[in-house]
Jmol script that loads the backbone (N, CA, C; Angstrom):
load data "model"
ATOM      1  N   UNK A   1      72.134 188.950 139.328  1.00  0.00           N
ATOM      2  CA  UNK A   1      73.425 188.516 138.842  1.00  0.00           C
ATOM      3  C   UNK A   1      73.734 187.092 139.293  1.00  0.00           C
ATOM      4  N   UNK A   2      73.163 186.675 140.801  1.00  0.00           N
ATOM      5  CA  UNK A   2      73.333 185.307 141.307  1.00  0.00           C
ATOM      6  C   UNK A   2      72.974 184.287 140.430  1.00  0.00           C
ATOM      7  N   UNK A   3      71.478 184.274 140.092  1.00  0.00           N
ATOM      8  CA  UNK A   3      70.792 183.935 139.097  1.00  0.00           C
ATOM      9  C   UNK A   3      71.339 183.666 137.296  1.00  0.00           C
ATOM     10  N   UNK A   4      72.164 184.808 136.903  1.00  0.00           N
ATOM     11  CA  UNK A   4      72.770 184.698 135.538  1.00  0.00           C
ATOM     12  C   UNK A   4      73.734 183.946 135.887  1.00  0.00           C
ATOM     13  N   UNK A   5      74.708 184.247 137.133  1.00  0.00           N
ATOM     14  CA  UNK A   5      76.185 183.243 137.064  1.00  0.00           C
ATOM     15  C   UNK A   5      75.494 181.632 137.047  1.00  0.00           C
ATOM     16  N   UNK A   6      74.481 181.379 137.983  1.00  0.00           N
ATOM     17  CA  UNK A   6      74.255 179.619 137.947  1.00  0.00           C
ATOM     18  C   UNK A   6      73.364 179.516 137.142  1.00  0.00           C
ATOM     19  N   UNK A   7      72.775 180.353 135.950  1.00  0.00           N
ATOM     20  CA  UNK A   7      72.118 179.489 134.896  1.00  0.00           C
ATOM     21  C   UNK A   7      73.185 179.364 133.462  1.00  0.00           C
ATOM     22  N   UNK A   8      74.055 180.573 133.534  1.00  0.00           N
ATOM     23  CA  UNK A   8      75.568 180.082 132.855  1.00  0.00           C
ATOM     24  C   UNK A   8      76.173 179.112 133.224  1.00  0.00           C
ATOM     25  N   UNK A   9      76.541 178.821 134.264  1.00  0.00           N
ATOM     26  CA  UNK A   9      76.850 177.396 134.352  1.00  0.00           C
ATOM     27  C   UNK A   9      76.443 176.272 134.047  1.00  0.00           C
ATOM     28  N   UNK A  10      75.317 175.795 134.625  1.00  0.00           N
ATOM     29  CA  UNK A  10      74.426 175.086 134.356  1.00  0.00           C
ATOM     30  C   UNK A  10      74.054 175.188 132.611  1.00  0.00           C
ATOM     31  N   UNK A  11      74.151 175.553 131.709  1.00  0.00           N
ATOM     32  CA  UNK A  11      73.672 176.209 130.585  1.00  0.00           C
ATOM     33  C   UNK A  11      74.928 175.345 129.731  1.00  0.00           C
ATOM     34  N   UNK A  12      76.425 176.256 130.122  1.00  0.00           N
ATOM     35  CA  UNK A  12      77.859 175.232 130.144  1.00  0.00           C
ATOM     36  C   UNK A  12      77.687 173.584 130.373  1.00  0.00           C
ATOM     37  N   UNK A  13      77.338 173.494 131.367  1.00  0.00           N
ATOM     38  CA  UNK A  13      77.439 172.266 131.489  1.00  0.00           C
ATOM     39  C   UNK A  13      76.525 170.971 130.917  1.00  0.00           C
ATOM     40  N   UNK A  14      75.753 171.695 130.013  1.00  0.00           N
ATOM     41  CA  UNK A  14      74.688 170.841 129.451  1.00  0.00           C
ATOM     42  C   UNK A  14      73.425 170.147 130.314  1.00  0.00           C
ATOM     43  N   UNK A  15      73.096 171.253 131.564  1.00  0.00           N
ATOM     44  CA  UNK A  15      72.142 170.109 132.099  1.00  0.00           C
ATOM     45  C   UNK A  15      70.930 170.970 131.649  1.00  0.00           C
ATOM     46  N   UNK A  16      69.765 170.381 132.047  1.00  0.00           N
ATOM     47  CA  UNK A  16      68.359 170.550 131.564  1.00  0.00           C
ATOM     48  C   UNK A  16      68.330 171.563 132.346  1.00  0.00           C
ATOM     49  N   UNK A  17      66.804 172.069 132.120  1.00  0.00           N
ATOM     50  CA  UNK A  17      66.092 173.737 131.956  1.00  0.00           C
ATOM     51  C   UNK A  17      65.796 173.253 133.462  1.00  0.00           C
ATOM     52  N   UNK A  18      64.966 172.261 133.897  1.00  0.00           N
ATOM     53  CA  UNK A  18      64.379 171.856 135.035  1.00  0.00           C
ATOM     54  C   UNK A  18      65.430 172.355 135.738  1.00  0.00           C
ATOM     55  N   UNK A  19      66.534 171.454 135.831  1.00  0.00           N
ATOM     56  CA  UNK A  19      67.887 171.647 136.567  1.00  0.00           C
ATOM     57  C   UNK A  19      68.363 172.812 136.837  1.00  0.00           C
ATOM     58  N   UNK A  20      68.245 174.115 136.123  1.00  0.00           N
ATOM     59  CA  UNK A  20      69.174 175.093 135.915  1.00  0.00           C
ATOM     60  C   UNK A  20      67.671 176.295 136.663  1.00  0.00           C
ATOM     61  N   UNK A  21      66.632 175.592 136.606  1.00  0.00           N
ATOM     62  CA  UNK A  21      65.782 176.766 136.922  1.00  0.00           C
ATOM     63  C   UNK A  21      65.966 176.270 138.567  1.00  0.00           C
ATOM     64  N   UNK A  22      65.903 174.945 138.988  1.00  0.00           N
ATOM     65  CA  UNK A  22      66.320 174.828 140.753  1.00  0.00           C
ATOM     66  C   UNK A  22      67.522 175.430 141.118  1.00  0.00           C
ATOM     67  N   UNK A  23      68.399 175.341 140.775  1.00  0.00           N
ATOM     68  CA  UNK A  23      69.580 176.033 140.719  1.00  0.00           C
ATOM     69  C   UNK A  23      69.708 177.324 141.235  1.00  0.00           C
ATOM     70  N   UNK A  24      68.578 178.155 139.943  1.00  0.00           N
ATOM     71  CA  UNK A  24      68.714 179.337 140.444  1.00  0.00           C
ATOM     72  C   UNK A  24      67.785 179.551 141.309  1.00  0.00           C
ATOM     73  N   UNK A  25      66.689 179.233 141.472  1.00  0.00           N
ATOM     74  CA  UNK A  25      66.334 179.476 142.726  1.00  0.00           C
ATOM     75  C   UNK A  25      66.358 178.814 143.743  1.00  0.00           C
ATOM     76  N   UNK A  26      67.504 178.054 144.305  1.00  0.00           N
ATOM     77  CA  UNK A  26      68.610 177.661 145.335  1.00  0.00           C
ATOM     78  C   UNK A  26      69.291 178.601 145.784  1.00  0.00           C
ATOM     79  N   UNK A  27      70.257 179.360 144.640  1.00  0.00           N
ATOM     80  CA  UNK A  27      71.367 180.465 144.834  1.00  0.00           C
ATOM     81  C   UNK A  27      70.270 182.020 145.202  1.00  0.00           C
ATOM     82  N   UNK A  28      69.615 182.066 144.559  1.00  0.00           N
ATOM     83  CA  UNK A  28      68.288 183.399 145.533  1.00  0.00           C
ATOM     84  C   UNK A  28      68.312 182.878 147.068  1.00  0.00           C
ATOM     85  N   UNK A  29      67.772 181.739 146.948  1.00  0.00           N
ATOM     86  CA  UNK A  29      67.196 181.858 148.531  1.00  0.00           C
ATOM     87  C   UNK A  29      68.345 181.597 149.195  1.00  0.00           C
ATOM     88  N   UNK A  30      69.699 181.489 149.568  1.00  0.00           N
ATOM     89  CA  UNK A  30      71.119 181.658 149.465  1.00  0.00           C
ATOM     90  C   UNK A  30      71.284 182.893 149.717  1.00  0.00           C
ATOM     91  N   UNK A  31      71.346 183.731 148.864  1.00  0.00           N
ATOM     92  CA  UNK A  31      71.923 184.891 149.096  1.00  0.00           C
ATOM     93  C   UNK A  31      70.829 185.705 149.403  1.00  0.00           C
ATOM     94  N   UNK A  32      69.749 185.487 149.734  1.00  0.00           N
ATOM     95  CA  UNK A  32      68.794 186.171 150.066  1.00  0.00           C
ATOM     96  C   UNK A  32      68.608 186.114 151.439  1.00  0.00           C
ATOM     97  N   UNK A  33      69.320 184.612 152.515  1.00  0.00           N
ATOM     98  CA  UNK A  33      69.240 185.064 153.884  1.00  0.00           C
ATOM     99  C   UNK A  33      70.514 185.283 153.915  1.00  0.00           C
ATOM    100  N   UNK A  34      71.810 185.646 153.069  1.00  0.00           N
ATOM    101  CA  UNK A  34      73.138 185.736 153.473  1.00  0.00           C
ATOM    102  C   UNK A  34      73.009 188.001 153.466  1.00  0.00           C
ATOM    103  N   UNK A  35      71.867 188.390 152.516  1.00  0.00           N
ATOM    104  CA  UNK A  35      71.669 189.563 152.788  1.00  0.00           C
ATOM    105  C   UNK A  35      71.369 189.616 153.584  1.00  0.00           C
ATOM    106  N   UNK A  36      69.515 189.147 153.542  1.00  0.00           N
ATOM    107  CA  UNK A  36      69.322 189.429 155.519  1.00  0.00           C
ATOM    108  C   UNK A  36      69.545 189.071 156.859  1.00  0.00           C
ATOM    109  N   UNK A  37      70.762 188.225 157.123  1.00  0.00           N
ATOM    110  CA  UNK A  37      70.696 187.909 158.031  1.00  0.00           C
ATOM    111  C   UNK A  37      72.587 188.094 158.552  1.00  0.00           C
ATOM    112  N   UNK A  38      73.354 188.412 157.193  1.00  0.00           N
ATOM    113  CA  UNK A  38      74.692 188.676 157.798  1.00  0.00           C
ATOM    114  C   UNK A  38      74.610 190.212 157.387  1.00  0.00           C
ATOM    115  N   UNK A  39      75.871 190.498 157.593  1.00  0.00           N
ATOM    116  CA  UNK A  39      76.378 192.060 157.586  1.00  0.00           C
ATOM    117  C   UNK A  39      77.427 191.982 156.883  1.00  0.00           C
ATOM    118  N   UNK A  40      77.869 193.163 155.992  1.00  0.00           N
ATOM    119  CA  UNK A  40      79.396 193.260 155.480  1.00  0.00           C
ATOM    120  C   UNK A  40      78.956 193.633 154.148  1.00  0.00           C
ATOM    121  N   UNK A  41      79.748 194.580 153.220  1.00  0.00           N
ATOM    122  CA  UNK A  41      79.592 194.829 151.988  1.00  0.00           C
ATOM    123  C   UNK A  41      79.528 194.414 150.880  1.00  0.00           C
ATOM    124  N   UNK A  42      80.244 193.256 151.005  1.00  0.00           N
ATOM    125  CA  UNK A  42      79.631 191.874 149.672  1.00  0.00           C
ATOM    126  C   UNK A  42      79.608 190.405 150.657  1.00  0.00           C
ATOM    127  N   UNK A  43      79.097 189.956 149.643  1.00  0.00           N
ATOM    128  CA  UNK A  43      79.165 188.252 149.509  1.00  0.00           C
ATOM    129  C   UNK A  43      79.732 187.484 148.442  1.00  0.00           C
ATOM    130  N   UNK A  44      80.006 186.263 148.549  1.00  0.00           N
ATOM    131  CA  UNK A  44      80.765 185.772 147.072  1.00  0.00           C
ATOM    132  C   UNK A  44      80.001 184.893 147.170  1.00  0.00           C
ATOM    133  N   UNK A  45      79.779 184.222 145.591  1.00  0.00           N
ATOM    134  CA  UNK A  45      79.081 183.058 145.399  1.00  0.00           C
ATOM    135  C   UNK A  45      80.058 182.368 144.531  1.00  0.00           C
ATOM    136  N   UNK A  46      79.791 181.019 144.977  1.00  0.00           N
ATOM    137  CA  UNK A  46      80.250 180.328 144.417  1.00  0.00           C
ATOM    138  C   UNK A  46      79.738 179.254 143.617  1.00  0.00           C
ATOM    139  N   UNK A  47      79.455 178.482 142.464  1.00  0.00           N
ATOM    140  CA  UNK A  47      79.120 177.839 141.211  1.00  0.00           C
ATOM    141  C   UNK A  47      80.060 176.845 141.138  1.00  0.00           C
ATOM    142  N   UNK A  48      79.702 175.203 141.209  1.00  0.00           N
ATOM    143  CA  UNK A  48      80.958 174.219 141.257  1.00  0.00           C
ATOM    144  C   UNK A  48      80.291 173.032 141.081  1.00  0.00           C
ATOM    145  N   UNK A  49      81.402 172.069 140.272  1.00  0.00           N
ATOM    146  CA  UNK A  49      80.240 170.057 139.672  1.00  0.00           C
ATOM    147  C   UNK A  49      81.332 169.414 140.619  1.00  0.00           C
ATOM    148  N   UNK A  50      81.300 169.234 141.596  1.00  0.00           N
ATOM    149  CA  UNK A  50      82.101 168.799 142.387  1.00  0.00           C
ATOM    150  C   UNK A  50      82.395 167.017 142.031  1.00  0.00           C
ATOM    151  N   UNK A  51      81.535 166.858 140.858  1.00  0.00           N
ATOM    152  CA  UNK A  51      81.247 165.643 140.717  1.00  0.00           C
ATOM    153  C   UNK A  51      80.475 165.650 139.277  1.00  0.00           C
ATOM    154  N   UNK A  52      80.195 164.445 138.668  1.00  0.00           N
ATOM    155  CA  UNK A  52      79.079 164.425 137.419  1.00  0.00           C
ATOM    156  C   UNK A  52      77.725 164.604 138.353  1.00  0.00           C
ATOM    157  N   UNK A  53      77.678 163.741 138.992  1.00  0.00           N
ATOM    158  CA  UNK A  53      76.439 163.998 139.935  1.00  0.00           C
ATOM    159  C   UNK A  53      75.824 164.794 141.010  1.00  0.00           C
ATOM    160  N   UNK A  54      76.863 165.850 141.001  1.00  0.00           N
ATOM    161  CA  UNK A  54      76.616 167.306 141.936  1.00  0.00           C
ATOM    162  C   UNK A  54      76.665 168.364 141.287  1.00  0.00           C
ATOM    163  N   UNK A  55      75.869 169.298 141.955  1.00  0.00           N
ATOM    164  CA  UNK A  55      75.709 170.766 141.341  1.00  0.00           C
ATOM    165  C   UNK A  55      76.297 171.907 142.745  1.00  0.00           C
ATOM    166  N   UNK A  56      77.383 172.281 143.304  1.00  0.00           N
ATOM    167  CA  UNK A  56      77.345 172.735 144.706  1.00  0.00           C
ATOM    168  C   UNK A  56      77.048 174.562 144.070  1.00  0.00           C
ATOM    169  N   UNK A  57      76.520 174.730 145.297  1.00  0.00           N
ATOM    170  CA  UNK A  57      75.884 176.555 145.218  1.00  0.00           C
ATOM    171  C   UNK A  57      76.326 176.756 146.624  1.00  0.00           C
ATOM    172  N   UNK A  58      77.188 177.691 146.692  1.00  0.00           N
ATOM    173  CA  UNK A  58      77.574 178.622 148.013  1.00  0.00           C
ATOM    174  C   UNK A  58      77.405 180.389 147.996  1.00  0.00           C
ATOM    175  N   UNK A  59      77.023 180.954 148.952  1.00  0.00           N
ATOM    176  CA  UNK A  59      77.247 181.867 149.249  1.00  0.00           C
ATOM    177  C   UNK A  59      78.312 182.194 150.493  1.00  0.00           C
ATOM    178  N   UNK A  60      79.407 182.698 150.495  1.00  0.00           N
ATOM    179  CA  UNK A  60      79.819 182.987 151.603  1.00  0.00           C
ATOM    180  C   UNK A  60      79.844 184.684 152.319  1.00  0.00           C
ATOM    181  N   UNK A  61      79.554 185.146 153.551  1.00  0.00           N
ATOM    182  CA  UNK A  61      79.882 186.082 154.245  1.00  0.00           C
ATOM    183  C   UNK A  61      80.379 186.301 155.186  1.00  0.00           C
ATOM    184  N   UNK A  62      80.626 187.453 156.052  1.00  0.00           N
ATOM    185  CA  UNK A  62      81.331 187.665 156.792  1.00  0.00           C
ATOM    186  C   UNK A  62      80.567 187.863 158.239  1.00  0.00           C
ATOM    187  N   UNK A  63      79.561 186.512 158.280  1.00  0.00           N
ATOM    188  CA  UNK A  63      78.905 186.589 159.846  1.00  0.00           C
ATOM    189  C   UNK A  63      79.030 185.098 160.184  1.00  0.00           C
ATOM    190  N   UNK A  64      80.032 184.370 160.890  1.00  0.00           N
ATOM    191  CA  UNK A  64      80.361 183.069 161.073  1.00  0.00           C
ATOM    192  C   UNK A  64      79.442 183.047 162.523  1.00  0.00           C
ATOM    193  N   UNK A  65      79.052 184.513 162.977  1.00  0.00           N
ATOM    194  CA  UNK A  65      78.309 183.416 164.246  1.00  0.00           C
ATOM    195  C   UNK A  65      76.564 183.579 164.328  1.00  0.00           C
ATOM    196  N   UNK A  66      76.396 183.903 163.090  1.00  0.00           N
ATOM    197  CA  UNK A  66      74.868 184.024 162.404  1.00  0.00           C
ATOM    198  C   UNK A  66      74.315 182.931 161.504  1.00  0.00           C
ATOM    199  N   UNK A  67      74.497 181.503 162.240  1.00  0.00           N
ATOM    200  CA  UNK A  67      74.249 180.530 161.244  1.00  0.00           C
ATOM    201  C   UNK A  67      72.856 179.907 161.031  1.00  0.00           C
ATOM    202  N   UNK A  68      72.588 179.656 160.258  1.00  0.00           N
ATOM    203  CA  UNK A  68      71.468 179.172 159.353  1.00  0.00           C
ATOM    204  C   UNK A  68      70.934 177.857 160.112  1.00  0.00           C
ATOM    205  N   UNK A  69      69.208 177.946 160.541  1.00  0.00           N
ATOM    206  CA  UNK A  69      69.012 176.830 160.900  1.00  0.00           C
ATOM    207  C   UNK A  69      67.356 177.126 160.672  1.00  0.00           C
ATOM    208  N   UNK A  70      66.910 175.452 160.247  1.00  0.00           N
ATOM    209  CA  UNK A  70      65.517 175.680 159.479  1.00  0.00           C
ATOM    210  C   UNK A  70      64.335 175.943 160.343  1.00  0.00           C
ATOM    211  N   UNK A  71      63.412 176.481 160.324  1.00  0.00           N
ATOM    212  CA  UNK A  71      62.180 177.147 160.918  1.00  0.00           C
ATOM    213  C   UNK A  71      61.462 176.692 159.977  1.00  0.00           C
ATOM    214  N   UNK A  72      60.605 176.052 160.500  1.00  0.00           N
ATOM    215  CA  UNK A  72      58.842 175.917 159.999  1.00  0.00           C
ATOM    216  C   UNK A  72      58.248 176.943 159.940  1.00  0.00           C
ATOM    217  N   UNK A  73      57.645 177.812 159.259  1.00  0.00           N
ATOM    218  CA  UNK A  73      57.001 178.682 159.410  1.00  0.00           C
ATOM    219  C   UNK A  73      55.796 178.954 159.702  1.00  0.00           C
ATOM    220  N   UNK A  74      55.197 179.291 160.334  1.00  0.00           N
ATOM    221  CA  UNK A  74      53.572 179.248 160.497  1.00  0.00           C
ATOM    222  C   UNK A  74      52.884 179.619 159.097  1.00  0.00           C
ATOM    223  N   UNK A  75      51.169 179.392 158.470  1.00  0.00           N
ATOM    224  CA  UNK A  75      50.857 179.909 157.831  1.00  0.00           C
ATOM    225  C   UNK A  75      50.516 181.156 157.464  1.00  0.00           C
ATOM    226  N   UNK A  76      50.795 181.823 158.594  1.00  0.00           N
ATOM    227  CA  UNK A  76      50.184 183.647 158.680  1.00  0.00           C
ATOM    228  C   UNK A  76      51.907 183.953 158.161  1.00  0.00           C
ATOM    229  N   UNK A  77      52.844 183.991 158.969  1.00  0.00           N
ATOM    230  CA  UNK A  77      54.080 184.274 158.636  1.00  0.00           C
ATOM    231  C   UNK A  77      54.560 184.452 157.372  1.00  0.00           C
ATOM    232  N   UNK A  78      54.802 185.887 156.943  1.00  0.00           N
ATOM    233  CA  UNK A  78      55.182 186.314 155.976  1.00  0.00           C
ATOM    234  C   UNK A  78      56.632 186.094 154.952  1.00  0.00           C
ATOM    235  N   UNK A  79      57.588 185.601 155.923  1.00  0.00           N
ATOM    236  CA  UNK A  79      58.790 185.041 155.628  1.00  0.00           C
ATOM    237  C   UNK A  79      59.274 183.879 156.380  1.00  0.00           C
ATOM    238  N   UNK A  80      60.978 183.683 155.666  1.00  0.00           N
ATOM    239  CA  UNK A  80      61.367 182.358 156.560  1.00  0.00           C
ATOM    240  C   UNK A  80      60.615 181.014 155.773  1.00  0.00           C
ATOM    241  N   UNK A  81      60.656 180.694 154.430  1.00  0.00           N
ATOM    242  CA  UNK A  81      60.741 179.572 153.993  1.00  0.00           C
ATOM    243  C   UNK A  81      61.279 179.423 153.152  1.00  0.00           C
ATOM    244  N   UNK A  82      62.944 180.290 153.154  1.00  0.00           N
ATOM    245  CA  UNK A  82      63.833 180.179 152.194  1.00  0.00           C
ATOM    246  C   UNK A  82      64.524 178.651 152.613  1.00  0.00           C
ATOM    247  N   UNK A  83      65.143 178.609 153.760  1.00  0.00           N
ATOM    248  CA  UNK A  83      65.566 176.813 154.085  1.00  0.00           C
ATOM    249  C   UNK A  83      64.561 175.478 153.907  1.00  0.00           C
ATOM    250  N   UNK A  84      63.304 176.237 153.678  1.00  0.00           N
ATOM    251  CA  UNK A  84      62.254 175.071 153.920  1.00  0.00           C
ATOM    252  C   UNK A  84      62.453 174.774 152.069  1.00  0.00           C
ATOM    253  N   UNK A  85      62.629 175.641 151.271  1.00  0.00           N
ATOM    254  CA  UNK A  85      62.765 175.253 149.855  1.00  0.00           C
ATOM    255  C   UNK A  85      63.974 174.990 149.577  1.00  0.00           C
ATOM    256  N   UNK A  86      65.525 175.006 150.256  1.00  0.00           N
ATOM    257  CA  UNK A  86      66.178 174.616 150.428  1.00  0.00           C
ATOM    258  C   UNK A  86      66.325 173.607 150.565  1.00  0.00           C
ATOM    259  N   UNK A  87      65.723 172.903 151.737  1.00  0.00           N
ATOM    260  CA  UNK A  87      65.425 171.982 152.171  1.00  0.00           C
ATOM    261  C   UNK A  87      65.089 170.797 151.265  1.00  0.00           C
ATOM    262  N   UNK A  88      64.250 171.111 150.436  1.00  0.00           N
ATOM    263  CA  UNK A  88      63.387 170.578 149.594  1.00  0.00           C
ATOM    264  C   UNK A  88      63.703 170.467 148.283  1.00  0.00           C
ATOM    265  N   UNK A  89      64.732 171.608 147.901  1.00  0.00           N
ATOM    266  CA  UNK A  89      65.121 171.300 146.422  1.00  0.00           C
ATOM    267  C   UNK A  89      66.748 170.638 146.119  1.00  0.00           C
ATOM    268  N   UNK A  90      67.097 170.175 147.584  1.00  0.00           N
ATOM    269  CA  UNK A  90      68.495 169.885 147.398  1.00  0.00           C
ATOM    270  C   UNK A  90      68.905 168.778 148.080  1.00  0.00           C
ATOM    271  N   UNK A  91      69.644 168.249 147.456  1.00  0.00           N
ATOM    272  CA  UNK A  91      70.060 166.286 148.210  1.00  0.00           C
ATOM    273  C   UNK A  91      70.809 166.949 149.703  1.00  0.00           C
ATOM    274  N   UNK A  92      71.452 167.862 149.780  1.00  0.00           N
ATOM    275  CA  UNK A  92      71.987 168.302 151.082  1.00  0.00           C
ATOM    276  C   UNK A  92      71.773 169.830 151.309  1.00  0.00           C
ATOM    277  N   UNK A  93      72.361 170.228 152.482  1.00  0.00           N
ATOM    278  CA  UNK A  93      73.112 171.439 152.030  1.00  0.00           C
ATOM    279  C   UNK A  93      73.372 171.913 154.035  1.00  0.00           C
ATOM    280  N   UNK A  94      74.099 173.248 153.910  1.00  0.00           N
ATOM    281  CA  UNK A  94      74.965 172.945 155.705  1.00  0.00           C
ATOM    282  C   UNK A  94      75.355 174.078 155.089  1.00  0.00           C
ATOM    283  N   UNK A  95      76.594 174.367 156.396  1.00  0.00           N
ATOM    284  CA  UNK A  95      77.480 175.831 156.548  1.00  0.00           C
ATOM    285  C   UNK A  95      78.700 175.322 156.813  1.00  0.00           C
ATOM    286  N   UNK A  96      79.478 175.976 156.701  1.00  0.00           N
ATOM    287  CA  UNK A  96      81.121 176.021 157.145  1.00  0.00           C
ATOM    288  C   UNK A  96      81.906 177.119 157.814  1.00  0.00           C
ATOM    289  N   UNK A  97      82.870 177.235 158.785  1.00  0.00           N
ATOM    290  CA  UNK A  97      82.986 178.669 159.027  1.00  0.00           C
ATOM    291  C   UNK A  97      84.332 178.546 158.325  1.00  0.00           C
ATOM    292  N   UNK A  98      84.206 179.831 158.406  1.00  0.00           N
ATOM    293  CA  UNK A  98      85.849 180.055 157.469  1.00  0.00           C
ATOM    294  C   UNK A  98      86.784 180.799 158.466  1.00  0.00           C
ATOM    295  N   UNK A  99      88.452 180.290 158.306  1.00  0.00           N
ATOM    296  CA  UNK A  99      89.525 181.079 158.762  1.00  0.00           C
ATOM    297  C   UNK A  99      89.211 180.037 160.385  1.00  0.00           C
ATOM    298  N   UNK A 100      90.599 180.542 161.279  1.00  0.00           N
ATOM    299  CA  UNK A 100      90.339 180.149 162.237  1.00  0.00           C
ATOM    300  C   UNK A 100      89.701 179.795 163.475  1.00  0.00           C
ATOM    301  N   UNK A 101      89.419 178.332 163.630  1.00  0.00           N
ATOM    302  CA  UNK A 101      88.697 178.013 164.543  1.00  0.00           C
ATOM    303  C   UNK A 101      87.775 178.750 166.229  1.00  0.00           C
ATOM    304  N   UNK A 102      89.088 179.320 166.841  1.00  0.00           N
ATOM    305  CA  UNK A 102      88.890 180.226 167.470  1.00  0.00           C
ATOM    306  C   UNK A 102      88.742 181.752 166.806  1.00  0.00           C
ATOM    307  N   UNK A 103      88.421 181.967 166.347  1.00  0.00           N
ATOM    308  CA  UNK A 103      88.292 183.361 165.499  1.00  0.00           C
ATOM    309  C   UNK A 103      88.084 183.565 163.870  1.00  0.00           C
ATOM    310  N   UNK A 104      86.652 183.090 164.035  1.00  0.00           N
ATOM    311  CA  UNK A 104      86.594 183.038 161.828  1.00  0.00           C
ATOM    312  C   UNK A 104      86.289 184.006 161.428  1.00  0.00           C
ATOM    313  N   UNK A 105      85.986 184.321 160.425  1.00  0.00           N
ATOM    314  CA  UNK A 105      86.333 185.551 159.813  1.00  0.00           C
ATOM    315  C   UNK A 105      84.918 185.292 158.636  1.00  0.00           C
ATOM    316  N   UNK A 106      84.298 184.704 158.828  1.00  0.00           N
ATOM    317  CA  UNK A 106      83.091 184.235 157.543  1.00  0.00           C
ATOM    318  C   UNK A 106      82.517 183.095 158.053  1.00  0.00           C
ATOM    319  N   UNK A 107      81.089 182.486 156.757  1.00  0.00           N
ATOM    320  CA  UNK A 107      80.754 181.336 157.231  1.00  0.00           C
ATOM    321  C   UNK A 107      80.580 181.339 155.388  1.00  0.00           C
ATOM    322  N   UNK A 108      80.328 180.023 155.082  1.00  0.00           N
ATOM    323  CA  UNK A 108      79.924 179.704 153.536  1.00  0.00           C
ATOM    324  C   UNK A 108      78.696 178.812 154.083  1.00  0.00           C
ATOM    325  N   UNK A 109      77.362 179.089 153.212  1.00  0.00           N
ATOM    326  CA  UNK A 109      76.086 178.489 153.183  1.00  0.00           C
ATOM    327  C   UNK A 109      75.847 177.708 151.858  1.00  0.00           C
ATOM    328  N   UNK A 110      75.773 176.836 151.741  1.00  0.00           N
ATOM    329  CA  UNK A 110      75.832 175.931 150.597  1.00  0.00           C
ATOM    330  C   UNK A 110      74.647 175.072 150.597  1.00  0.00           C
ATOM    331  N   UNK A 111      74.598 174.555 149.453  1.00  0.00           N
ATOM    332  CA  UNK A 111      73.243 173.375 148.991  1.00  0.00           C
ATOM    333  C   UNK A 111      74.032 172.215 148.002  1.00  0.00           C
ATOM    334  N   UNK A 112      73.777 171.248 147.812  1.00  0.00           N
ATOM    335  CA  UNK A 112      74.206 170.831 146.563  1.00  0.00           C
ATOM    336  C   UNK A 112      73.054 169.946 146.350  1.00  0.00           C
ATOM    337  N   UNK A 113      72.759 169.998 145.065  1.00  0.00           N
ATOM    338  CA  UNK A 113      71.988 169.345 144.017  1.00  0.00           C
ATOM    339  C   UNK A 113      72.575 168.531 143.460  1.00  0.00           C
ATOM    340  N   UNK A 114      71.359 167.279 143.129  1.00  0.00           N
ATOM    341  CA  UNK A 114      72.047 165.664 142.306  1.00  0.00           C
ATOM    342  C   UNK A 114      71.680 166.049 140.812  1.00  0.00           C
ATOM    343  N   UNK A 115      72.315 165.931 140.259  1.00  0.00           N
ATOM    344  CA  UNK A 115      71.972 166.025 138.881  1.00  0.00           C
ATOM    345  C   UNK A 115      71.513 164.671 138.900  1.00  0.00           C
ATOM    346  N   UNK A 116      70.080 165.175 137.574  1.00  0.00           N
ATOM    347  CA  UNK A 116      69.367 164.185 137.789  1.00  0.00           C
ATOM    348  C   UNK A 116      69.532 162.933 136.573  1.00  0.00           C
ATOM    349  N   UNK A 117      69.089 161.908 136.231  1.00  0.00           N
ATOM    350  CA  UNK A 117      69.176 161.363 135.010  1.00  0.00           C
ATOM    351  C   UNK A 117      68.963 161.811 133.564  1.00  0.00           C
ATOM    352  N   UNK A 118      69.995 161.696 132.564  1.00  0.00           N
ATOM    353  CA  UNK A 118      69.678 162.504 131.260  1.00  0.00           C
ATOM    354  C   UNK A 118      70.040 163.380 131.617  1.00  0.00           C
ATOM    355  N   UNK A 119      70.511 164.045 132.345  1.00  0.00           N
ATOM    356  CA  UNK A 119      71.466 165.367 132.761  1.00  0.00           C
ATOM    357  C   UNK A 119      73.058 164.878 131.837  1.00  0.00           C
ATOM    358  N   UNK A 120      73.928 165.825 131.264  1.00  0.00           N
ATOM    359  CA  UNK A 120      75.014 165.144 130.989  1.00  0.00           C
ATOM    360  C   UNK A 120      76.284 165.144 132.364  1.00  0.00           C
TER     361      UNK A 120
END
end "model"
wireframe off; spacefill off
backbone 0.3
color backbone group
């Protein structure tokens, strides 16, 4: 479903196939360590052009003190190169915690992508 919401968008917004296929597999590997690595019964994603020249992808959940940080993976290692393609398919991307400072209540994991030239 992650996958259908950001290639509808992307799809909306007139950008290329290239574009819309990083996209979605941005928002997988997103909500794929926001499954394994937080807790709680959903997650929300979020889909946003914060700009002509941005594409932002968030997942947020409800583990603000389970935050995301990149690992090299060895070559035997079976997982753990969801940030490394992260990494790699996106001009940025970071966390935020949500709700109050002393006591949050979530974190949001985000990427954002440059739309590229000939993109509208």
């Amino acid at each position: 479903m992650a996958r259908d919401l950001v290639r509808t968008a992307c799809i909306t917004w007139g950008l290329t196939e290239e574009m819309t296929d990083t996209a979605a597999l941005v928002i997988v590997e997103l909500l794929s360590n926001a499954v394994r690595h937080a807790w709680g019964p959903s997650v929300r994603i979020t889909v946003d052009r914060p700009s002509d020249k941005r594409v932002r992808l968030a997942v947020v959940d409800r583990a603000p003190d389970r935050l995301p940080h990149l690992h090299i993976p060895q070559d035997e290692e079976q997982s753990g190169r969801g940030l490394v393609l992260i990494e790699a398919l996106s001009e940025r991307w970071g966390y935020d915690r949500l709700g109050p400072a002393a006591r949050p209540w979530g974190k949001s994991c985000w990427a954002e992508l440059s739309v590229k030239q000939g993109d509208p």
